[in-house]
C-alpha positions as a Markdown table, in Angstrom:
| # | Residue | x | y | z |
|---|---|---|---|---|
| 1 | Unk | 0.0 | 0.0 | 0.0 |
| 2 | Unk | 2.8 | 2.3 | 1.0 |
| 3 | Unk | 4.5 | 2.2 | -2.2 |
| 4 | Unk | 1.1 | 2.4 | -4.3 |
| 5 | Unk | 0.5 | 5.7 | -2.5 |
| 6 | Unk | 4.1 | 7.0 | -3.1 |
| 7 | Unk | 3.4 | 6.1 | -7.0 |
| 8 | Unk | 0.1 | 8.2 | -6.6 |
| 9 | Unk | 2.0 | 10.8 | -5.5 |
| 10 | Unk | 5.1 | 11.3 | -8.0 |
| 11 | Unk | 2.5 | 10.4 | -10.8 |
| 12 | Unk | 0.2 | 13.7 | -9.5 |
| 13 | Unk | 3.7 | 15.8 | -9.2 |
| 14 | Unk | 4.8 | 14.7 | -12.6 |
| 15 | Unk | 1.6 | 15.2 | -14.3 |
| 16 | Unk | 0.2 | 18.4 | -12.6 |
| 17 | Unk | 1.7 | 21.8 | -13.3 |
| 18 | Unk | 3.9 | 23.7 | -11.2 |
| 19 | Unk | 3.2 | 26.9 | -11.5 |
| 20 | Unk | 1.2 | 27.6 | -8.2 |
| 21 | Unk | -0.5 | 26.0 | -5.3 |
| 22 | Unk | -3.2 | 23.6 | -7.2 |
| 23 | Unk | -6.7 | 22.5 | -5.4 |
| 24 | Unk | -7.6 | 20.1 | -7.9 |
| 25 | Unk | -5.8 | 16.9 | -7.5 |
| 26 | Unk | -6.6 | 14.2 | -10.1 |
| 27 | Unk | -7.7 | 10.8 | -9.2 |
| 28 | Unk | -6.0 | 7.3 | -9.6 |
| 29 | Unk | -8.4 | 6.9 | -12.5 |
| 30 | Unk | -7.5 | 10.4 | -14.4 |
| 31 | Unk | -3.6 | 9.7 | -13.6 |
| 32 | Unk | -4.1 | 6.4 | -15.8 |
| 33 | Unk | -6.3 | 8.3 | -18.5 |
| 34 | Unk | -3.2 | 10.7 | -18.8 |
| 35 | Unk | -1.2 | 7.8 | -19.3 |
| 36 | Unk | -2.8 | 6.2 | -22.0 |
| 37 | Unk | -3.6 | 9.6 | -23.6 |
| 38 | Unk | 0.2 | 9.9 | -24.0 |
| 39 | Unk | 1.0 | 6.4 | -25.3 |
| 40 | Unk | -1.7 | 6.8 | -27.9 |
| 41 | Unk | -0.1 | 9.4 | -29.7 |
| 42 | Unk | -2.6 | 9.9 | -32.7 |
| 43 | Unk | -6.0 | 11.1 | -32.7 |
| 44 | Unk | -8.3 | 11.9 | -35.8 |
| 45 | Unk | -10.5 | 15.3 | -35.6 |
| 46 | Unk | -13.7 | 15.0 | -37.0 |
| 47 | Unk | -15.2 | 18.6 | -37.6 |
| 48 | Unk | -19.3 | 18.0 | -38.8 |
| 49 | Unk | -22.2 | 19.9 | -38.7 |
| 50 | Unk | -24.7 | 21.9 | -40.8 |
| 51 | Unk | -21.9 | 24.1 | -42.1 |
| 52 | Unk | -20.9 | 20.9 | -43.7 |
| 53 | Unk | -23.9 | 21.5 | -46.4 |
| 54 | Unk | -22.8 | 24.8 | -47.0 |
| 55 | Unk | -19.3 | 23.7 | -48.1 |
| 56 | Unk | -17.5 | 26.5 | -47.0 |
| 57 | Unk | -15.9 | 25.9 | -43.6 |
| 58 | Unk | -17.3 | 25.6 | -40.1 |
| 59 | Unk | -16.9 | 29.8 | -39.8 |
| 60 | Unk | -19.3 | 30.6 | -42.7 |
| 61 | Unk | -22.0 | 31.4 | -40.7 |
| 62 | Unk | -20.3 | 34.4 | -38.8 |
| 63 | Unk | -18.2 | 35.6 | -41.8 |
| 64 | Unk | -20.9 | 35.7 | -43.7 |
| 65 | Unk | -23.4 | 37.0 | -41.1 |
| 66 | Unk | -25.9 | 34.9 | -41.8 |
| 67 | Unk | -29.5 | 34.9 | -40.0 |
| 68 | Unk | -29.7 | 32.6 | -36.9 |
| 69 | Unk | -33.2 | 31.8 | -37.8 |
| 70 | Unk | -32.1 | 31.5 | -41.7 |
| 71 | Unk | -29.4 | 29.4 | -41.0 |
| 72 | Unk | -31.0 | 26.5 | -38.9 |
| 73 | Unk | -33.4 | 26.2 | -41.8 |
| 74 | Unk | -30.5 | 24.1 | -43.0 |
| 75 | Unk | -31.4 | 21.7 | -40.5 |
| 76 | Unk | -34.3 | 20.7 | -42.3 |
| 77 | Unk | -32.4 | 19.3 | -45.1 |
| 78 | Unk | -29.5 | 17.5 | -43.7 |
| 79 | Unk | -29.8 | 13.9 | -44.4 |
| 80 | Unk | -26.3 | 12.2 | -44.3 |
| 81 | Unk | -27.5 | 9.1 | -45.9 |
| 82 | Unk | -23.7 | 7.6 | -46.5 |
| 83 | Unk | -22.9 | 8.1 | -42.9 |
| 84 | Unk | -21.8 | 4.6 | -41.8 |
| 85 | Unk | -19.8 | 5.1 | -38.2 |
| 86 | Unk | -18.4 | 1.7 | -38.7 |
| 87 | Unk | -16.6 | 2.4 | -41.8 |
| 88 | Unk | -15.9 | 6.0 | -40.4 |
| 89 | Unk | -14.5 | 4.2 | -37.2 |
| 90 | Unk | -12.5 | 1.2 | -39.4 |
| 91 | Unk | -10.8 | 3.8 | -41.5 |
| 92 | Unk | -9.7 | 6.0 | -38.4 |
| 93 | Unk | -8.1 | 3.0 | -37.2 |
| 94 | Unk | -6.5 | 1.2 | -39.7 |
| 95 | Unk | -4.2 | 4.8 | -39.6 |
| 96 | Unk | -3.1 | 3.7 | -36.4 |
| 97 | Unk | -5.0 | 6.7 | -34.3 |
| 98 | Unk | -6.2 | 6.0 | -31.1 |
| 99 | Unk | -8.6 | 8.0 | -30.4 |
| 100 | Unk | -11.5 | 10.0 | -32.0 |
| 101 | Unk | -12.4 | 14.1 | -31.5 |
| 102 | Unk | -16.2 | 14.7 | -33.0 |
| 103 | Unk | -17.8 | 17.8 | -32.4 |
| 104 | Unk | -20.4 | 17.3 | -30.8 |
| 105 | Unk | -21.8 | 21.1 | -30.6 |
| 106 | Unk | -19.7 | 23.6 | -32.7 |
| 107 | Unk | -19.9 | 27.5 | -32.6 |
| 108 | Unk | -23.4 | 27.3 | -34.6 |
| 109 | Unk | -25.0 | 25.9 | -31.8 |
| 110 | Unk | -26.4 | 22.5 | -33.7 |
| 111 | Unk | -26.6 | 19.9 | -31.4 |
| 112 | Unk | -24.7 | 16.5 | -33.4 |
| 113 | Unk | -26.1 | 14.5 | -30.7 |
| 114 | Unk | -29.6 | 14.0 | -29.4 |
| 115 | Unk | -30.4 | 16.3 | -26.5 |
| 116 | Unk | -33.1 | 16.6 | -24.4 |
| 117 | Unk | -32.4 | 20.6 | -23.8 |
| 118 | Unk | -33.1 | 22.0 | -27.1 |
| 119 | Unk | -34.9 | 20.7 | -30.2 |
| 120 | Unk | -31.9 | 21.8 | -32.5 |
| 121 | Unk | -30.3 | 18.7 | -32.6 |
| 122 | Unk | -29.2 | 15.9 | -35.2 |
| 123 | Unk | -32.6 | 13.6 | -34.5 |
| 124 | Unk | -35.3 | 16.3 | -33.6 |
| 125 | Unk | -34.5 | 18.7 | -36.5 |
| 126 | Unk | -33.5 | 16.8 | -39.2 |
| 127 | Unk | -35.2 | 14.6 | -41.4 |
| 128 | Unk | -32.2 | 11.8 | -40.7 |
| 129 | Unk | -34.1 | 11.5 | -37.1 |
| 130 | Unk | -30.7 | 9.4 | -36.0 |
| 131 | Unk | -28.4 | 10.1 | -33.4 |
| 132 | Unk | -25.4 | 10.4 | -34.7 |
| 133 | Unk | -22.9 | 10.3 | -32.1 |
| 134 | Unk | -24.7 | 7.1 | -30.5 |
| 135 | Unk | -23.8 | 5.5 | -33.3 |
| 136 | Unk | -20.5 | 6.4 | -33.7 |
| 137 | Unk | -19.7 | 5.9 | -29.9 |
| 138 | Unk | -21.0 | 2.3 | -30.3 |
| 139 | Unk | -18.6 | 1.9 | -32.7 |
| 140 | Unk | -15.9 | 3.3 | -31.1 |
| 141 | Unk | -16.2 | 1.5 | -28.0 |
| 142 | Unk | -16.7 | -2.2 | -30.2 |
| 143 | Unk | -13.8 | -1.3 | -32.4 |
| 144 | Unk | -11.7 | 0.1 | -29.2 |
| 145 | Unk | -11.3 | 3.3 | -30.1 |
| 146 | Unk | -11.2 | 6.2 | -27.3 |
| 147 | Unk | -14.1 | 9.0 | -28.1 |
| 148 | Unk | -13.2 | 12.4 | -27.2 |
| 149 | Unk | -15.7 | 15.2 | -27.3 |
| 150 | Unk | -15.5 | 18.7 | -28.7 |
| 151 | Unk | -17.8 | 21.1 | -27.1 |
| 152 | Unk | -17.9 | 25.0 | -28.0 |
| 153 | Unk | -18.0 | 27.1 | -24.9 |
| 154 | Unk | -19.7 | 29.9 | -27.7 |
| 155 | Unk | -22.7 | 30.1 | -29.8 |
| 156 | Unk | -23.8 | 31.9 | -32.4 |
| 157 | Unk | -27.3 | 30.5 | -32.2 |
| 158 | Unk | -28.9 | 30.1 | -29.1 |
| 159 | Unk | -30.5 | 33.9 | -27.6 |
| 160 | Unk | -29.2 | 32.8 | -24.1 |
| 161 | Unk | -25.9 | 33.1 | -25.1 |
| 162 | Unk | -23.9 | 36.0 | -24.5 |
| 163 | Unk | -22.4 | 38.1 | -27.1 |
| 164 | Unk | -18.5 | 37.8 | -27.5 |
| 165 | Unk | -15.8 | 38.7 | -30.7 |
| 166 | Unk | -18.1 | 36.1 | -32.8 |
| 167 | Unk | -21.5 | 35.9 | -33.9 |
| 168 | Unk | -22.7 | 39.6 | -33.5 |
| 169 | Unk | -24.1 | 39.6 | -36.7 |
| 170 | Unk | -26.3 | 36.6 | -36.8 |
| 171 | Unk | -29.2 | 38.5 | -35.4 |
| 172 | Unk | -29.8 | 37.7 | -32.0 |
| 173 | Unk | -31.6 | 40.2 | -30.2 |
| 174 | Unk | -29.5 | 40.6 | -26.9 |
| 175 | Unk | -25.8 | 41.3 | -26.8 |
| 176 | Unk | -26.1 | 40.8 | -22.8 |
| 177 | Unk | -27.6 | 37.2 | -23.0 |
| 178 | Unk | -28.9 | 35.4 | -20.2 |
| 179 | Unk | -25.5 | 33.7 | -18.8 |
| 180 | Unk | -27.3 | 32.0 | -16.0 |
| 181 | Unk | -29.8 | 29.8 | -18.5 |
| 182 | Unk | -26.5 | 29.2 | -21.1 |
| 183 | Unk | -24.5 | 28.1 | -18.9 |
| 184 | Unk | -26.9 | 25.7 | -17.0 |
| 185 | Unk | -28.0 | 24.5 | -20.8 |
| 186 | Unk | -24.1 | 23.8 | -21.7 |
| 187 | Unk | -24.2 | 22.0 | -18.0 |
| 188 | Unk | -26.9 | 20.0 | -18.7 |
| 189 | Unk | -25.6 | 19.1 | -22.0 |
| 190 | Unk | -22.3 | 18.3 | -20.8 |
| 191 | Unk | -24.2 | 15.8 | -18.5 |
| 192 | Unk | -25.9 | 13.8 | -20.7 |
| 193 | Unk | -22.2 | 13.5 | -23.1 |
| 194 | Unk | -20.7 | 11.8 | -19.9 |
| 195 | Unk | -24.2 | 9.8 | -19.4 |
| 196 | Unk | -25.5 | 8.3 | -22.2 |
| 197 | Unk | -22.6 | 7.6 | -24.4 |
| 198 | Unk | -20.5 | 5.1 | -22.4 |
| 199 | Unk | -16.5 | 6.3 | -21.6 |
| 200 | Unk | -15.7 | 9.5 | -22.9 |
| 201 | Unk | -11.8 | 10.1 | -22.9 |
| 202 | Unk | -11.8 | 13.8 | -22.8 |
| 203 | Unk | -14.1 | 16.9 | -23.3 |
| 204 | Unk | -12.0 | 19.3 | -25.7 |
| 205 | Unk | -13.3 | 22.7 | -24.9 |
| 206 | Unk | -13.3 | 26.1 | -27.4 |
| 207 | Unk | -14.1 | 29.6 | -27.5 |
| 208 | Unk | -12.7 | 31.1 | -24.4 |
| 209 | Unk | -11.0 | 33.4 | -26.2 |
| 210 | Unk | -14.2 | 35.2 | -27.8 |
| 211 | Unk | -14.4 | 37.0 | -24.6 |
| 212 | Unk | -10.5 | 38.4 | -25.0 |
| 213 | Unk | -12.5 | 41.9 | -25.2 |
| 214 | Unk | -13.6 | 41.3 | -21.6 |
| 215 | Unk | -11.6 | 40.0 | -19.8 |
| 216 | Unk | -13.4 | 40.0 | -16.8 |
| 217 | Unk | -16.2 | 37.6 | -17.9 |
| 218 | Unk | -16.7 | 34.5 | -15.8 |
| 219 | Unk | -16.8 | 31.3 | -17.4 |
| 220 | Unk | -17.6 | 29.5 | -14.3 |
| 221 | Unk | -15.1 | 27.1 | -15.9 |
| 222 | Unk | -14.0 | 25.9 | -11.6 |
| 223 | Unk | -17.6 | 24.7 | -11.1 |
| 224 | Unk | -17.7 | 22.8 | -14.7 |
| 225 | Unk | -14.8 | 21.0 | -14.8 |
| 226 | Unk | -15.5 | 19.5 | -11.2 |
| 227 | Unk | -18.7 | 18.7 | -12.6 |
| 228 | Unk | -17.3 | 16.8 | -15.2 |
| 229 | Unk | -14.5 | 15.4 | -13.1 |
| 230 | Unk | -17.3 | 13.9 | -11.1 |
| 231 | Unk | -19.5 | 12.1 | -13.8 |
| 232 | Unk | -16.4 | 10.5 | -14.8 |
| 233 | Unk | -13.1 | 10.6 | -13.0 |
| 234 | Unk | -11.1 | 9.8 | -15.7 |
| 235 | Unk | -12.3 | 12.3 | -18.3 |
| 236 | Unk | -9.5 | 14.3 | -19.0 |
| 237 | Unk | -10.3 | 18.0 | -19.7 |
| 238 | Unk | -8.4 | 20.4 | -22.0 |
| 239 | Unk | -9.6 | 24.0 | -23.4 |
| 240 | Unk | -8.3 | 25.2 | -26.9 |
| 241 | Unk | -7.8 | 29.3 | -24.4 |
| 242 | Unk | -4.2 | 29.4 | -25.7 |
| 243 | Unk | -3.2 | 29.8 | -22.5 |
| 244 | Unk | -0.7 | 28.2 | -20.3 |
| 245 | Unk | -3.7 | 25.6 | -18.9 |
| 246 | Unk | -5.9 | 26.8 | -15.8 |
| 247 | Unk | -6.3 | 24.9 | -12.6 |
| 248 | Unk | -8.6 | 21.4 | -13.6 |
| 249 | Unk | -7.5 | 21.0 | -16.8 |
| 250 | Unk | -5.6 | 17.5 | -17.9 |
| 251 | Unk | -3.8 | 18.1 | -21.2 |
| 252 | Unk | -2.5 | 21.2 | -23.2 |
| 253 | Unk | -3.6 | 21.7 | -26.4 |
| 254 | Unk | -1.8 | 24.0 | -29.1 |
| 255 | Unk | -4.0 | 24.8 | -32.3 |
| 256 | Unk | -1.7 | 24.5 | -35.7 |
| 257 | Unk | 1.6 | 24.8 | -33.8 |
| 258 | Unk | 4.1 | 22.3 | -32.1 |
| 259 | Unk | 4.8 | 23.1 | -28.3 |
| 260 | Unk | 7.2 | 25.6 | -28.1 |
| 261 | Unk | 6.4 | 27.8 | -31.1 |
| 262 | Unk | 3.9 | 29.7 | -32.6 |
| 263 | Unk | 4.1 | 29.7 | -36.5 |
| 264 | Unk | 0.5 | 30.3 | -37.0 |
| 265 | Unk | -0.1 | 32.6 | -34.4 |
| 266 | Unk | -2.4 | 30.9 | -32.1 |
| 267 | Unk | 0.5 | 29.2 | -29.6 |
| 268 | Unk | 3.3 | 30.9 | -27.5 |
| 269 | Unk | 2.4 | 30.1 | -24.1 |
| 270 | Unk | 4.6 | 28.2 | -21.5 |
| 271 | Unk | 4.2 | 24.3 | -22.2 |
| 272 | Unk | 3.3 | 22.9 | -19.1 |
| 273 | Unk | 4.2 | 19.4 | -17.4 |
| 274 | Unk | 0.7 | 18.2 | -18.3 |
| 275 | Unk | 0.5 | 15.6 | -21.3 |
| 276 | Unk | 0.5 | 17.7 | -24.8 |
| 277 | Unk | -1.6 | 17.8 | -27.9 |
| 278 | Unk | -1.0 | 19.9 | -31.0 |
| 279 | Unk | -4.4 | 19.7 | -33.4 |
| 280 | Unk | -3.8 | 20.4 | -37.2 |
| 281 | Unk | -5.9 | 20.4 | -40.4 |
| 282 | Unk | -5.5 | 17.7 | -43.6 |
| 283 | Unk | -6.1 | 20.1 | -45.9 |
| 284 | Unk | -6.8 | 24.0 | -44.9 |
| 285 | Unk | -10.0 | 24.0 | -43.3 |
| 286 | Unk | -11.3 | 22.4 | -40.1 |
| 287 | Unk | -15.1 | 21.7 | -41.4 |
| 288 | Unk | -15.7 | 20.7 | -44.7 |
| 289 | Unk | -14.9 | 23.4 | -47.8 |
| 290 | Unk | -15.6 | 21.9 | -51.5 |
| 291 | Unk | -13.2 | 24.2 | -53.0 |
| 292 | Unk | -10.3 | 23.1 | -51.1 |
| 293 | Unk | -8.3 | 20.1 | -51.9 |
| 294 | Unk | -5.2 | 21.2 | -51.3 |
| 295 | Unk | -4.4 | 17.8 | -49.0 |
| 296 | Unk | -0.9 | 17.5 | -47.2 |
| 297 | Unk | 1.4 | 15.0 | -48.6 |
| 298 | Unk | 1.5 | 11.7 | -46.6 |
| 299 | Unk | 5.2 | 12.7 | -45.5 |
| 300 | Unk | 4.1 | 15.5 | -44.7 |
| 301 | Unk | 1.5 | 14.4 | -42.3 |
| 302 | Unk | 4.1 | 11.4 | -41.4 |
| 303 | Unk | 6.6 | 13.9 | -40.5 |
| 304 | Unk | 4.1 | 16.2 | -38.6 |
| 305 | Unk | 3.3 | 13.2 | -36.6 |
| 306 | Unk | 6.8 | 12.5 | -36.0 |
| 307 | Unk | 7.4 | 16.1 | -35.2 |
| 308 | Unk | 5.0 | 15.9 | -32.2 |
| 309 | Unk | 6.4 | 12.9 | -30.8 |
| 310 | Unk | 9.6 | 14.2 | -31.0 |
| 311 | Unk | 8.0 | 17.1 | -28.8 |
| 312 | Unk | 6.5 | 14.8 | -26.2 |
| 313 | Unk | 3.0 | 15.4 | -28.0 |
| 314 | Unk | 0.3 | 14.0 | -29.5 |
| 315 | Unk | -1.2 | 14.9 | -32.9 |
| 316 | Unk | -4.6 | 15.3 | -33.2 |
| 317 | Unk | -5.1 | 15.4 | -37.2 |
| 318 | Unk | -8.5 | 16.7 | -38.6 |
| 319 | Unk | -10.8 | 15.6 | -41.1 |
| 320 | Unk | -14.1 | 17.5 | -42.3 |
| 321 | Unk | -16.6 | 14.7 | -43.5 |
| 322 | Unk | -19.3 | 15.8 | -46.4 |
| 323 | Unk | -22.8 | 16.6 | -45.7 |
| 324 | Unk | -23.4 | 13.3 | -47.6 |
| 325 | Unk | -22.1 | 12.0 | -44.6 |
| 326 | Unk | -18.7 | 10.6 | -45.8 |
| 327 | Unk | -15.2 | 11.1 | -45.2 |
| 328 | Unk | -13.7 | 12.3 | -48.4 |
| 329 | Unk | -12.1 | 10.2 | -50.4 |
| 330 | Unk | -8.3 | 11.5 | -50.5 |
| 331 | Unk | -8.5 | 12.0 | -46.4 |
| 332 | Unk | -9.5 | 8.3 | -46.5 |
| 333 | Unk | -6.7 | 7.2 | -48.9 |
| 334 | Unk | -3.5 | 9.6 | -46.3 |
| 335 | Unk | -5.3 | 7.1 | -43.4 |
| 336 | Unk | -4.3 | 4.5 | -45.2 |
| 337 | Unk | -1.1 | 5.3 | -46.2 |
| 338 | Unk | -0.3 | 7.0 | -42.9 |
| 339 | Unk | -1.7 | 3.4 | -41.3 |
| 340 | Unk | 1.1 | 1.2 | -43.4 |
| 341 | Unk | 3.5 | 3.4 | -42.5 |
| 342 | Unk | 2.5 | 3.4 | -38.4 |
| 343 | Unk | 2.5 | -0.6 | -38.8 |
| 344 | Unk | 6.0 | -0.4 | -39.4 |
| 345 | Unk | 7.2 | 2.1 | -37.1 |
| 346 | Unk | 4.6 | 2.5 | -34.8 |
| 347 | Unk | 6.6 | 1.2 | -32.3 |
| 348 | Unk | 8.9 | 4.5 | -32.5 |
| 349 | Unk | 5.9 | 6.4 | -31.9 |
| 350 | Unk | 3.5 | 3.9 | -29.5 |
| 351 | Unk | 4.3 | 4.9 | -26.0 |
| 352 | Unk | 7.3 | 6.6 | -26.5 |
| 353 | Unk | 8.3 | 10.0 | -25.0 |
| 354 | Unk | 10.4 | 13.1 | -26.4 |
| 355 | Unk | 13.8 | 11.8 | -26.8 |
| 356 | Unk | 16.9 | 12.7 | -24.6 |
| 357 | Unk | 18.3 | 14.7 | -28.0 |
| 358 | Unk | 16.1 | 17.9 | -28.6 |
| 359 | Unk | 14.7 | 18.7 | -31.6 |
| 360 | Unk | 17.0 | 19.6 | -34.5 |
| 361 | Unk | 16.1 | 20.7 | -38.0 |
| 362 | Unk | 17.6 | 17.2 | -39.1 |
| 363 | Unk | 14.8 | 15.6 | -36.9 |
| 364 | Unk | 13.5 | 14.4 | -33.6 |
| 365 | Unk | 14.6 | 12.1 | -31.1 |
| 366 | Unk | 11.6 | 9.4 | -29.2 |
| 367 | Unk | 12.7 | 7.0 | -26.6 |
| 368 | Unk | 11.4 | 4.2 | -24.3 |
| 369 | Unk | 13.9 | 3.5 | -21.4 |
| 370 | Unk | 17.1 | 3.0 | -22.6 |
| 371 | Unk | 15.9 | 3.0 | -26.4 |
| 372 | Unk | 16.4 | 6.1 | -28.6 |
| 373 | Unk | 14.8 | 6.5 | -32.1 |
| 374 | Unk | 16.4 | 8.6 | -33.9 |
| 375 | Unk | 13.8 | 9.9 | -36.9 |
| 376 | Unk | 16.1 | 11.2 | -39.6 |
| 377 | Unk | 13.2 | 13.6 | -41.3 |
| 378 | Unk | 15.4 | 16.5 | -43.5 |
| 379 | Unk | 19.2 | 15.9 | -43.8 |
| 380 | Unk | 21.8 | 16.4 | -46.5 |
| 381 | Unk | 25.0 | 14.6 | -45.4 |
| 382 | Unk | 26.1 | 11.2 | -44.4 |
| 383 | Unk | 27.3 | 12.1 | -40.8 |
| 384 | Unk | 25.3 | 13.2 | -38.2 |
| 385 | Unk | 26.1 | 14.0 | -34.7 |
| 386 | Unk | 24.2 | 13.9 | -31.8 |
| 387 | Unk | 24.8 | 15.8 | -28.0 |
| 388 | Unk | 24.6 | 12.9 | -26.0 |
| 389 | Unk | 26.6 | 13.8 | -23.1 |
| 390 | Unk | 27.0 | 11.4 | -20.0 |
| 391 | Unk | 25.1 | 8.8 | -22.3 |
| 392 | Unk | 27.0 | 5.9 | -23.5 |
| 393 | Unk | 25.8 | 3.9 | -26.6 |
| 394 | Unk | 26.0 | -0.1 | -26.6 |
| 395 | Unk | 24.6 | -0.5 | -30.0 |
| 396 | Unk | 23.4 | 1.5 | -32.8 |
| 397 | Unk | 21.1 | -0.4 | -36.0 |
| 398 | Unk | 18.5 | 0.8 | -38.5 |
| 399 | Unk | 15.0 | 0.1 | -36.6 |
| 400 | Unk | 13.4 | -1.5 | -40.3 |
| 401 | Unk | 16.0 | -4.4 | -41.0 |
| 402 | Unk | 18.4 | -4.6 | -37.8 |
| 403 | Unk | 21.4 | -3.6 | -39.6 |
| 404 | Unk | 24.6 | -2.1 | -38.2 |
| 405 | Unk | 25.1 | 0.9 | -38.2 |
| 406 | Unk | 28.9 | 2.6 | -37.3 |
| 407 | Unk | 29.3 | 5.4 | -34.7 |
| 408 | Unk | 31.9 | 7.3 | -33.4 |
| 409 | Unk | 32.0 | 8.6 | -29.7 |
| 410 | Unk | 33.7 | 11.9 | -29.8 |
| 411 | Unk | 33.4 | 15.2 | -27.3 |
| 412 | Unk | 29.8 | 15.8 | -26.5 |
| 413 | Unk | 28.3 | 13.4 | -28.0 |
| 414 | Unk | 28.5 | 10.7 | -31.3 |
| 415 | Unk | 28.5 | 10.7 | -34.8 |
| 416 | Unk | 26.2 | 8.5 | -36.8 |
| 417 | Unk | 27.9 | 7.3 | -40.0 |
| 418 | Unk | 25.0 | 7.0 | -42.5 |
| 419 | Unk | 26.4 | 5.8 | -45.1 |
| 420 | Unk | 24.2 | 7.9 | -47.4 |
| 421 | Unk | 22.5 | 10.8 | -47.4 |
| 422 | Unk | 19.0 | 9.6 | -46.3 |
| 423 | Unk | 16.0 | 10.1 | -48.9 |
| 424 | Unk | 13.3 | 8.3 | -46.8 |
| 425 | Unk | 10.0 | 10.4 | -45.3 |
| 426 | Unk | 11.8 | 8.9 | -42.3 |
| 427 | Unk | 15.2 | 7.4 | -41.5 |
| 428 | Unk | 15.0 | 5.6 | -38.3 |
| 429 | Unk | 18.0 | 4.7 | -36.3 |
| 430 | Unk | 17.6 | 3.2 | -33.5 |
| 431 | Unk | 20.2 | 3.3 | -30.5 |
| 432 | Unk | 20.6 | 0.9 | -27.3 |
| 433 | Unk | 22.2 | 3.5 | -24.6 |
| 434 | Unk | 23.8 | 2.0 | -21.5 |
């Protein structure tokens, strides 16, 4: 007993940030969720709703200020006939994610799920009349597949909802809201997500930042999170703020950027001790938009997943189905190829954690115990040399076919001879330290 307690204890000091005095302390149950969050390390976004018909992107309906009472006339014709959430489900994991992210209730405010708190939902306003994510968290729990849940802290629908940087021309009638009624309404929704759809693995919050022009507004987020903490202990929460995480929260999430930088503009803050996810589109959107099909290469994607690894994160990597209700066609076929690569090297990735040897532009570095992969991803010489001071190196082989491969130990480190310069989406060396 004594040293399951002292276990509990390091686990909650590794895993919960440092930064100041922290209340919430996560259970047994949440310490192992973090766990397997990490070894997972690839998750598929699926962005769907009625902006899916429109075939714009998921922000149409604020850009193009569209009528709140116009726009859910939409609802009235969605019928995904093709939606089959056991070939969606199959697909996902024959790429070797682990998890799923499906929005259940985006910024419009249409419910993807059936709810008992509003008629404008996937089965009461639609003439499909079928619960979507039922069916699709069926699947994922018989095909063992974690289900996380996006839920927008914003809408751009309901009249309850007060008014933020968003939204303010889809006209609503009161800027001020009601913030009592919304926020029992997202409550009570949040309740029946963690009740009637069997394990959720995490709630994966957005739009805290559409009050950045008041940044005294309460989001009661304290009083939420404990509520979802207490459905199910081992929910793990994260919130897409861009902030350095708040008290309650289980993972850190980075939109478009690798911890530690901020190329897109939406990243920068400190990464915390908490496990680490960086989401990223397929092609340019997040919800479905017919005009773009400009995909990302599979070594590109390979190498983003690689990337995040190497950065002690996950990657959660986003689709936008069709409002026919399937995924397109050339996100199905990068699964695919993405999957045969992961069955070769998944074991690099699997339960691995940012390598000993930071990030270089070469590459990254993952490692289990005393086993560092070396993922080779943009280099143009033979010889490559790597800062492993006070680490000594027993053996050093190409992961694929086991073969020898010669190093040197010289003054802060070794030097890998290559033999050739390496043309592969990724070169994978592996090395036995001592």
């Amino acid at each position: 007993m004594k040293t399951y307690l002292c276990s509990i204890i390091l686990l909650i000091s590794s895993l919960t940030l440092p930064l100041h005095a922290q209340n919430y302390i996560p259970t047994p149950e949440n310490l192992k969720s973090r766990q397997e969050f990490r070894d997972g390390r690839f998750g598929i976004f699926l962005h769907w709703g009625l902006y899916a018909m429109l075939a714009t992107g998921e922000w149409t309906m604020t850009e193009k200020n569209l009528n709140y009472k116009e726009y859910a006339k939409l609802a009235g014709g969605f019928y995904p006939s093709k939606f089959d959430a056991a070939q969606w489900v199959a697909a996902i994991k024959a790429s070797g994610a682990k998890y799923i992210c499906f929005t259940s209730r985006h910024h419009e405010g249409f419910s993807m799920f059936h709810t008992r708190y509003s008629d404008y939902n996937i089965v009461d306003a639609t003439p499909f009349k079928r619960d979507i994510l039922k069916e699709l968290a069926d699947e994922c729990h018989k095909q063992g597949i974690r289900l996380h849940l996006y839920y927008s802290h914003i809408d751009w629908y309901r009249e309850d909802a007060p008014w933020g940087g968003t939204g303010r021309g889809t006209g609503r009638p009161n800027p001020a809201g009601n913030w009592s009624s919304y926020y029992q309404f997202m409550n009570n929704q949040l309740t029946e997500l963690l009740t009637n759809y069997g394990e959720i693995g995490a709630i994966w919050f957005d739009g805290w930042w559409d009050q950045k022009q008041n940044p005294d507004f309460d989001w009661q987020l304290p009083e939420q999170y404990a509520l979802i903490h207490k459905l199910q202990p081992g929910c793990l929460i994260g919130n897409n703020h861009h902030q350095t995480p708040f008290e309650g929260e289980d993972i850190q999430i980075f939109e478009r950027d690798l911890p530690g930088e901020n190329k897109a503009g939406y990243s920068g803050q400190d990464v915390s001790q908490l496990p680490l996810e960086t989401c990223e589109t397929m092609n340019g959107m997040w919800g479905y938009r017919i005009t773009d099909q400009n995909y990302k290469s599979t070594r590109t994607l390979i190498q983003l997943l690689v990337k995040a690894a190497g950065k002690d994160a996950n990657l959660l990597m986003n689709i936008g189905p069709q409002p026919d209700g399937c995924l397109p066609e050339i996100a199905v076929q990068r699964l695919k190829e993405v999957g045969e690569w992961m069955q070769t090297y998944g074991e690099t990735i699997y339960g691995t954690r940012g390598g000993c040897v930071a990030p270089h532009p070469w590459g990254v570095t993952t490692q289990k115990g005393n086993r560092l992969f070396v993922h080779i991803l943009d280099y143009q010489d033979k010889v490559l040399f790597l800062p492993l001071e006070n680490r000594k190196v027993k053996r050093a082989f190409t992961f694929v076919d086991k073969q020898p491969v010669k190093y040197k130990q010289v003054e802060g480190g070794i030097t890998l001879q290559l033999g050739e310069v390496p043309t592969e989406t990724d070169k994978v060396i592996e090395l036995q330290l001592d």
